[in-house]
C-alpha positions in Angstrom: -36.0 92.5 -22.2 -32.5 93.7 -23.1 -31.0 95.4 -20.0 -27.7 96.7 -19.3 -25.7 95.7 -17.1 -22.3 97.0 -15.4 -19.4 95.4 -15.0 -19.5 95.6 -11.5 -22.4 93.9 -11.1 -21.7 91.2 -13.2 -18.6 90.7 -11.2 -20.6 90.4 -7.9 -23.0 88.1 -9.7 -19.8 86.0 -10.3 -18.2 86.3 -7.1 -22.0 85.4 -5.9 -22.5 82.2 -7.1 -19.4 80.9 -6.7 -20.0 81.0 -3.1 -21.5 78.3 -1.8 -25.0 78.4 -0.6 -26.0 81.1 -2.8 -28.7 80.7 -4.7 -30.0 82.8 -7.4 -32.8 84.1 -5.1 -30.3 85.4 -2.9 -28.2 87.2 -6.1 -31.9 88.6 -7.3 -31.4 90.3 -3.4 -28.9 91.9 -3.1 -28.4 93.4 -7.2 -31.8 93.5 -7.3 -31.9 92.0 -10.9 -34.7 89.9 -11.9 -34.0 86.0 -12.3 -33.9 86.2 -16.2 -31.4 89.1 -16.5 -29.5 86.6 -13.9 -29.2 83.8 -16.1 -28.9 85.1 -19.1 -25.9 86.9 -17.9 -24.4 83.7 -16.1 -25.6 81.8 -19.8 -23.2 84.6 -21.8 -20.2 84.1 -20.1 -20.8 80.2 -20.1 -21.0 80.3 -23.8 -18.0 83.0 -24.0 -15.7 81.4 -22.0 -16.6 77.5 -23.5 -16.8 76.2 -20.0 -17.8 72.7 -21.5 -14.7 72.9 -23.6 -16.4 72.3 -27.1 -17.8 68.8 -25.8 -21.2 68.1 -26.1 -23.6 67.1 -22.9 -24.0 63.5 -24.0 -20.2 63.1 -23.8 -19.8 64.5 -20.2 -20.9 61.4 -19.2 
């Protein structure tokens, strides 16, 4: 399911889970968002901002 999100409540999702003991249950709370439209939106700007900096998993190690 392909839902639409603003960009405010991606920003709270942000601000969200970059506090510490938040977990995703809590985030599904309060923007009462499903846990897949969650992740998927926390995957995106993973992948759009490179956060692993082009290197691959078995090399983080």
């Amino acid at each position: 399911m392909n839902l639409q999100v603003s960009e405010e409540v991606k920003k709270e999702i942000f601000q969200l889970i970059a506090t510490p003991g938040i977990e995703i249950e809590d985030i599904m709370k309060k923007t009462k968002l499903d846990s897949d439209t969650i992740i998927n939106i926390l995957s995106e700007e993973y992948m759009k901002c490179d956060l692993n900096h082009g290197r691959r998993i078995c090399c983080r190690f």
